[in-house]
Each structure stands twice: as C-alpha cells, then as structure tokens.
C-alpha positions in Angstrom: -4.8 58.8 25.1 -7.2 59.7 28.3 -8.8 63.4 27.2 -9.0 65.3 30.1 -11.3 67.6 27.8 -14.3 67.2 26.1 -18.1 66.1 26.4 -17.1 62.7 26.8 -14.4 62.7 29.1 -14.4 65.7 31.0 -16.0 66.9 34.5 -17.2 70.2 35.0 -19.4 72.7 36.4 -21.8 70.4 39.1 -20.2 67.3 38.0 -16.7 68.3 38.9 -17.8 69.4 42.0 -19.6 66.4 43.1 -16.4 64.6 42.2 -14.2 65.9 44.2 -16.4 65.2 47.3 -17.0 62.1 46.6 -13.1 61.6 45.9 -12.3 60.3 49.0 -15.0 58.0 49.5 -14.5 56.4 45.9 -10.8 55.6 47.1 -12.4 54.0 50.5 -14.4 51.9 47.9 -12.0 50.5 45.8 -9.8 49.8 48.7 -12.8 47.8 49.8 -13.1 45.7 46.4 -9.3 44.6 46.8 -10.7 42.8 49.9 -14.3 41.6 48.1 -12.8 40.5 45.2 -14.7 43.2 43.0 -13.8 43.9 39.6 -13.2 46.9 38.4 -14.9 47.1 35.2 -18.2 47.4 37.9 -17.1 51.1 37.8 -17.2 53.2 34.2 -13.6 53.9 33.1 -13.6 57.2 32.3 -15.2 58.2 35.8 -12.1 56.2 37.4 -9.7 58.1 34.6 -10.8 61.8 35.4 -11.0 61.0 39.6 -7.6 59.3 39.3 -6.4 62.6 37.7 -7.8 64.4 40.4 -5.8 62.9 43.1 -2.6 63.6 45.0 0.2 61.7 44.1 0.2 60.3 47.7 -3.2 58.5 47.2 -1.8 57.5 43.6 0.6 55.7 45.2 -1.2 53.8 47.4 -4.4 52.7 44.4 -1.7 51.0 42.6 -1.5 48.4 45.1 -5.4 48.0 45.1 -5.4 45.9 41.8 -4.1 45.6 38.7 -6.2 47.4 36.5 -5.6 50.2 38.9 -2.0 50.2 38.5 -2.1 49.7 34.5 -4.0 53.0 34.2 -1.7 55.2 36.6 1.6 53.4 35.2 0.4 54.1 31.5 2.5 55.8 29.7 -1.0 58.0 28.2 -1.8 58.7 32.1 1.6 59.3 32.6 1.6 62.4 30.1 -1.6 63.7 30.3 -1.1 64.0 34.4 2.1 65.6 33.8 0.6 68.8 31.6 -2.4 69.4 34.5 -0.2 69.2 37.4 1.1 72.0 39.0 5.2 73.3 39.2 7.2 73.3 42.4 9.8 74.7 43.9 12.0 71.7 45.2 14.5 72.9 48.6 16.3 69.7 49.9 18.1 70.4 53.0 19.3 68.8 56.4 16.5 69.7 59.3 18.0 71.0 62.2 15.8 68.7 64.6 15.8 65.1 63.3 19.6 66.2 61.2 18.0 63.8 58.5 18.0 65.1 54.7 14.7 66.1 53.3 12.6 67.8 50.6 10.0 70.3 50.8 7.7 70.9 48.3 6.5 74.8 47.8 3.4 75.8 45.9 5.3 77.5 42.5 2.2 80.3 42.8 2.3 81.5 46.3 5.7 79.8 47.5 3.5 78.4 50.3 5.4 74.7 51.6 2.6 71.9 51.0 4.7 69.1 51.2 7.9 67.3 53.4 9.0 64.1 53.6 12.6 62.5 54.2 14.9 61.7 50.8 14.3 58.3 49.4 11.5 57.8 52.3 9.7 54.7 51.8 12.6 53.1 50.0 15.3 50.4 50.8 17.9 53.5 50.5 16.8 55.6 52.8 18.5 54.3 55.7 22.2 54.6 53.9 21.7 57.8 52.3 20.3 60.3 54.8 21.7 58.9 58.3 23.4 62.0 60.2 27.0 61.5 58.8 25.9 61.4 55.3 26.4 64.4 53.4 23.5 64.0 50.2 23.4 66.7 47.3 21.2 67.3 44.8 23.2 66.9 41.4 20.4 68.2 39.4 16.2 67.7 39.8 14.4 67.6 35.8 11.1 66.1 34.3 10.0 65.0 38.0 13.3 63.0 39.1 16.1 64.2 41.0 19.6 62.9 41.0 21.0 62.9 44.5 25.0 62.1 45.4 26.0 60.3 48.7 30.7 60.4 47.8 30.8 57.9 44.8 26.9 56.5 45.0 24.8 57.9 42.9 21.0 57.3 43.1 18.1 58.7 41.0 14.8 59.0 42.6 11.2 60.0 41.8 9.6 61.3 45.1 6.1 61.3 43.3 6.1 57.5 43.4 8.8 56.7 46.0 10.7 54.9 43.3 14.1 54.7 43.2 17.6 53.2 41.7 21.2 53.4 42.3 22.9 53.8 39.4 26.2 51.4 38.8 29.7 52.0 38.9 31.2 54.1 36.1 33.0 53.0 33.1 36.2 54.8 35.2 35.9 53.5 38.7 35.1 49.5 37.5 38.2 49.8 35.2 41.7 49.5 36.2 43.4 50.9 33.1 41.7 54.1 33.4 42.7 54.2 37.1 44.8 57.6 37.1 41.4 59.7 35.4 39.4 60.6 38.6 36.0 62.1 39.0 35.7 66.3 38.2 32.5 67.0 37.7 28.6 65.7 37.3 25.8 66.6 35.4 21.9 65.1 35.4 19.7 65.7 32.4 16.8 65.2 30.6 16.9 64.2 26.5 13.4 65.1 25.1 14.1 63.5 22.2 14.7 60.2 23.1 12.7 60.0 26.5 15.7 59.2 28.8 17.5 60.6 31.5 21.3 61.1 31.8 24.3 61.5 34.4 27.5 62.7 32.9 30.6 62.5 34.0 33.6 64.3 33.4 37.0 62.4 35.0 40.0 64.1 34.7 43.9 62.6 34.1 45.7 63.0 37.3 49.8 62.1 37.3 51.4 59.8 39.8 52.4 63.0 42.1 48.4 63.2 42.5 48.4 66.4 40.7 46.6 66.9 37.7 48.2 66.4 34.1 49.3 69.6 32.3 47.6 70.4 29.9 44.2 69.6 31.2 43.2 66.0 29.6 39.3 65.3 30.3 37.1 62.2 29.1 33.5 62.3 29.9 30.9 59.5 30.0 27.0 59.2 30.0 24.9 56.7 32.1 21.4 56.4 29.8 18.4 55.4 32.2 16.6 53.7 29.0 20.0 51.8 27.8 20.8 51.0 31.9 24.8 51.5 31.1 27.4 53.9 30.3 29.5 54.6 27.3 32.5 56.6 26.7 31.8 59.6 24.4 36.0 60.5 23.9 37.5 63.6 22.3 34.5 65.4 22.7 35.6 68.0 25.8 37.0 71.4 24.6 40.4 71.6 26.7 39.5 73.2 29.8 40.1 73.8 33.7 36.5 73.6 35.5 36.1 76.2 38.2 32.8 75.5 39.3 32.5 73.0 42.7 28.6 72.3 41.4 26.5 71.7 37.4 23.9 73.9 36.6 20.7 71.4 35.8 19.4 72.8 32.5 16.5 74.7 31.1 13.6 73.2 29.5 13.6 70.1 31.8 17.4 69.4 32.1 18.4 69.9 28.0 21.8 71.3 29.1 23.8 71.2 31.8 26.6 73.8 32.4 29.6 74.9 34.3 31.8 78.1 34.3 35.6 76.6 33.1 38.6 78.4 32.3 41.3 78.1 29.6 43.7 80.6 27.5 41.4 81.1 24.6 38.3 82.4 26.4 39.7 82.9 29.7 36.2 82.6 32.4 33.4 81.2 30.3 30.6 79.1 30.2 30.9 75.6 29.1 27.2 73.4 28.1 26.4 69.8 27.4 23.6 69.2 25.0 22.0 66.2 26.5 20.0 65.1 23.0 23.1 65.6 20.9 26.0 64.9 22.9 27.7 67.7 22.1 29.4 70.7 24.2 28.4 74.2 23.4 31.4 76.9 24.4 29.8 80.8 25.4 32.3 83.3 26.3 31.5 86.2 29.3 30.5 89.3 28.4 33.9 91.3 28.4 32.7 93.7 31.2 32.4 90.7 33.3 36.0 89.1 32.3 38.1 92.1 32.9 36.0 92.8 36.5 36.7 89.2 37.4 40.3 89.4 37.4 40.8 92.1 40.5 40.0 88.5 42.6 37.3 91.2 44.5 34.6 89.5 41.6 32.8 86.1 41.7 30.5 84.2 39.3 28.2 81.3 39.4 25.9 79.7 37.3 22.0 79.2 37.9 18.5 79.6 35.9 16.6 82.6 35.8 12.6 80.9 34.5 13.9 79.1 31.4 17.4 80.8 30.8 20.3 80.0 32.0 22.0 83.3 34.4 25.0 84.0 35.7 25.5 86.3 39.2 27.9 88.5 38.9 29.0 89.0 42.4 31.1 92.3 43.2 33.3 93.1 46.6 33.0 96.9 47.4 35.9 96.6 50.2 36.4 100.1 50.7 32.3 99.8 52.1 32.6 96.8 53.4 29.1 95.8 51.4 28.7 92.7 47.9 26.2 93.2 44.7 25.3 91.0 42.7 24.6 91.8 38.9 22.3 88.9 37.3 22.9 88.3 34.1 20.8 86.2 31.2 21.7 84.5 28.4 19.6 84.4 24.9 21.1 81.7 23.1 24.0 79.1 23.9 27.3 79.8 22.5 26.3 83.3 21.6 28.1 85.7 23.4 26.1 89.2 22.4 23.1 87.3 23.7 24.0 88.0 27.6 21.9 90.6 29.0 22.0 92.5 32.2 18.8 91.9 33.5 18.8 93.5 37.2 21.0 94.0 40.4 20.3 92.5 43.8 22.1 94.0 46.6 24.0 96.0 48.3 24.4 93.7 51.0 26.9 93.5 54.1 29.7 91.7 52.9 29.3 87.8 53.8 25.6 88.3 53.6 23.2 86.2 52.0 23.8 84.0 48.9 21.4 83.9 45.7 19.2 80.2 45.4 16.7 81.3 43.0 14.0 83.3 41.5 10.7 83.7 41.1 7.8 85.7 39.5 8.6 88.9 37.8 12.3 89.1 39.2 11.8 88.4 43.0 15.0 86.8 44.5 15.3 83.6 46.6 18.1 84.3 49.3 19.8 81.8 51.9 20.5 84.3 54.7 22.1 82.7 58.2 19.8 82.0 60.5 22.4 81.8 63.6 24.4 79.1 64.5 24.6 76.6 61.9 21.0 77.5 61.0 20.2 79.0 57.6 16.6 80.3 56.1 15.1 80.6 52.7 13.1 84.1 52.1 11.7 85.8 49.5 12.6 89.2 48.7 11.2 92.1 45.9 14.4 94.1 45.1 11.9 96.7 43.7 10.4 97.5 46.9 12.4 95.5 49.2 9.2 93.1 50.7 10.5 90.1 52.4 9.2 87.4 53.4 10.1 84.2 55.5 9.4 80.8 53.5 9.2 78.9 57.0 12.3 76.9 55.4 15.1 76.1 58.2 18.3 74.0 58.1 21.6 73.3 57.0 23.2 72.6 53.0 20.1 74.7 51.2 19.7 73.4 47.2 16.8 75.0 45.2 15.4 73.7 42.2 11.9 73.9 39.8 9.8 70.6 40.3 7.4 69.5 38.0 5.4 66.2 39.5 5.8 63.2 37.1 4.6 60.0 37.7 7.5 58.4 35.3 8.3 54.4 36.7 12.1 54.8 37.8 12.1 51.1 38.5 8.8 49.4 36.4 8.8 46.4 38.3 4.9 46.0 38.8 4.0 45.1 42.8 3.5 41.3 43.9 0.0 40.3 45.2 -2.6 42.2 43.3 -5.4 40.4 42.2 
C-alpha cells in the first residue's frame, strides 16, 4: 500500500511546503510529457504518490488522461483507500438553482459549513442532458462511501461526482417481468455492504389488485441490485408484514449499512423498520410509547434522518391552540432495541408551517430549510442553545442534505482510449 507516513514516504515540515507550491507546476509538467513522449519512471514514484495525494479531485481527474501509469496509480485500489482516510467529509445539498432551473450539488466544508464546490448532477457525463433538463424532477435516494444514487421516475443511475463516473442501473427483476406485473414499486433504499465492498439499491414492490388498490393484507417482495454482481436477485419472504408510511429511505449510518423507513402494522403500530445491507436481513424497532400514543391525536408527525452516526427520529408536535410546531429529536442506541431511544434535545417553537429539519451538525446545531419567498427556499444554520443563525448562501427549490465523504471508487472501470 502507498504510506502516507513515515521517513520514506512522507512529506513534511519544508518539504511539504515546497510541495505544495510546486504542485501546480509538476501537473503543467506531466501534462507536457503526454505531448514529449516522456516516461514516467523519469520522476521518483513516491514523490508522484504523496503530490497525487495532495491534489483535488478535479486535477485527479484530468492526470488520469496524461498516461497510463498515471491512471494505474489513482485507479489503484491501495490509492483508492489510502486517499479516502486523508480526505476531508462534506456536507452534500442537491437542489434545483433558481437561475439556470438545472439540478446541482454543492459541496460544504464539514468544519466550517463554508460551500467550496458546485457543479451540475452527472456533469461531464453522457446522462446529464436526460437527467437534469427543467422538467425532470431528480432525487437523491441516498449518497454513502462517496457515490450517490439519484432517481429520475423509474431510471435509476448511480454516480460518483469525484470522478464524473457514472451508470444507469437496469431494469428490475419486477418491471422486465410480466408475471410479476401486478407488484409495483413502494419504496427504495441505496447502501453501502462493508463487508463485501459493494453497493446496493433495494427495492420493495408491493402487490396491487386489479381495482388498482393495494392487496389486503399488505404482501411486499423486495429485491437488491449488487454493483459488484451487476444484477438483481429476489430475496422473498424476508419483509415483516407491513404498511410503509414514509414517501422517502433514510440512507444509513456508518457509510449506508442500513437503510430505514417508519411503517405501520397492528403489532407495533408506528415503528421503525431497517435493512441490514451486509446480511440481508430486516431489523424491526418499536417507538418509544410516549411517542406512539402522542402520534395518534393526527396533531403529531415523525420522520426519519441521522443525527452524526445514529439514526433519529423528529418528533414533530402541532400546538394549535398557539398556532406554533416543536420538534423533539430523538436517537436511537442500537437497532431493534426499543429502550435504546433517547431524547436528545428540542428544536423549536416555530410558527406553524415554518421551517423543516435537513440535518445536523457539530455539537447539536440544526440544519433548517426555511422559505425563501416565492418558490425559493434556503439552508441555514442555527444554535438552538443560543439561537445564532446563519445563512449557508444555499438557494433553490427540492432541498436534500446528506454527509459526503470524497472517494475515488471506479463506478464504471473502463480505462480511457489514447494514453500512451
């Protein structure tokens, strides 16, 4: 593996700050030897390793089409993993700018929530065109280990905006086959499975009757698309028997291990639902009876989201009578456990139809979608504790927050035609 550490491969004190000035010339220099015909092995390795490490994933991108042994070191899987643990987090926001009305990401600094990066979704790719004109509406399904999963109606396309690599992912097991014609898509999930290196979609379809209505009792299948395998398979009988209530999945903690939704059935009444990615199992966690019994006066709310690595649900609460919501954010210790909720704080009061939870961050600060007028909404940051806002110079339409970590992972590996 390339060490990042050490007497041999390291750079640091003088060294590492004569490298990064001389950064950009080095990459003016070997764009140059793709037009001499230099080789590579002119330059010592470890100098290219540790300034390669160095760079943005923008210049990345464009030294793998300088030459081959270029792009073996930054498509290694070594180079790969050791740039992932030095990189820094993100916080991902895609949403529609109000100017152009095309979909795009911004990239915020995880320490100081400051943007340092937009682009377009799937810029730079074949897709972009189809999946972010004006009368497209594109969600985020979920955003783990560096690749987000983004939904354009039944197209479903994962993409890596590190490397500008991307892939639609084929038809379903349900949709390509006419036997299973009356089960119809419910819900989606997109996960990482550390144990086996591989992304997943799931799907849950759901058995509708000829009146279009859907079969009572609730019969649900689910399927998983495996990036590694490139196909789906049918995992059957293994959904508890359930109605789901949420419109949206929860991406999981711990880069996308579970993916959750609230459901509802007679046994647990309002609960959470989880899909282990790595096992293939579900995991059932009842509410917290408080929040059951408060639910049913149809003045309560709750959705599902992450609070740092835990999964959280907001408890949102009506006051009618002054016209004002809370929300109560809860956490939960361990899946399927239902002692293990805590009540970890309250945001709010707010006038009623105020703003709507996104996020956190740092020690318990809140990330709120407030309406900006007109169709215009705005991401802020405020401290419940001593109720500091502050504007996160984010404005447009169909706000989605996730965490980000930067991953140069090959979506598509085909290497690039042309290189010497």
């Amino acid at each position: 593996m390339y060490g990042v550490s050490g007497s041999e491969h390291s750079v640091s004190g003088f060294e590492e700050i004569f490298v990064f000035k001389e950064i950009e010339k080095l990459v003016q220099e070997l764009v140059m030897m793709s037009i001499s015909k230099c080789k590579m092995e002119d330059l010592p390795k470890e100098l290219v390793i540790s300034i390669l490490l160095r760079l943005p994933a923008e210049d990345l991108r464009r030294c793998k089409g300088v030459c081959k042994s270029l792009y073996s070191i930054i498509t290694s899987r070594p180079f790969i993993e050791v740039r992932r643990k030095i990189r820094n987090s993100y916080i991902l926001v895609k949403y529609e700018d109000l100017i152009s009305s095309k979909h795009v990401i911004s990239l915020l600094c995880d320490e100081t929530l400051e943007v340092v990066y937009t682009q377009t979704i799937l810029s730079d790719t074949p897709l972009m065109d189809s999946m972010s004109s004006k009368d497209r509406v594109v969600k985020v399904v979920g955003c783990c280990n560096g690749v987000v999963c983004l939904r354009r109606i039944d197209m479903y396309v994962l993409w890596n905006p590190a490397t500008r690599d991307a892939k639609i992912i084929p038809d379903g097991l349900y949709k390509s086959n006419p036997d299973k014609k009356m089960f119809q898509h419910r819900e989606m999930g997109f996960g990482f499975d550390p144990k086996n290196n591989d992304y997943k979609l799931v799907s849950i379809q759901r058995l509708f009757g000829d009146n279009r209505r859907p079969v009572r009792p609730c019969q649900q299948e689910v399927e998983v698309y495996s990036l590694k395998a490139g196909c789906w398979k049918l995992l059957p009988g293994i959904i508890p028997t359930c109605d789901i209530m949420s419109a949206y999945s929860v991406e999981g903690c711990n880069g996308g291990e579970m993916i959750s939704w609230l459901v509802w059935n007679e046994e647990y009444g309002e609960h959470v639902m989880s899909f282990d990615i790595s096992n293939e199992v579900f995991i059932t966690t009842p509410l917290p009876p408080f929040i059951i019994e408060s639910s049913s006066d149809g003045n309560c709310r709750n959705s599902l989201m992450f609070h740092n690595a835990s999964l959280a649900l907001d408890h949102y609460v009506k006051d009618r009578k002054n016209q004002t919501e809370t929300h109560n954010i809860w956490v939960l210790g361990e899946y399927g456990v239902k002692e293990s909720w805590t009540n970890l704080f309250i945001v709010g009061p707010f006038k009623l139809l105020g703003p709507s939870i996104s996020g956190f961050w740092n020690n318990n600060k809140v990330l709120l979608e407030v309406h900006g007028g007109g169709c215009r909404h705005d991401l802020i940051l405020v401290d419940p504790s001593i109720r500091k806002i502050k504007d996160l110079d984010i404005h447009g339409t169909s706000l989605q927050v996730f965490n980000y970590q930067e991953n140069l992972v090959q979506i598509n590996a085909t290497p690039p035609i042309n290189l010497f």
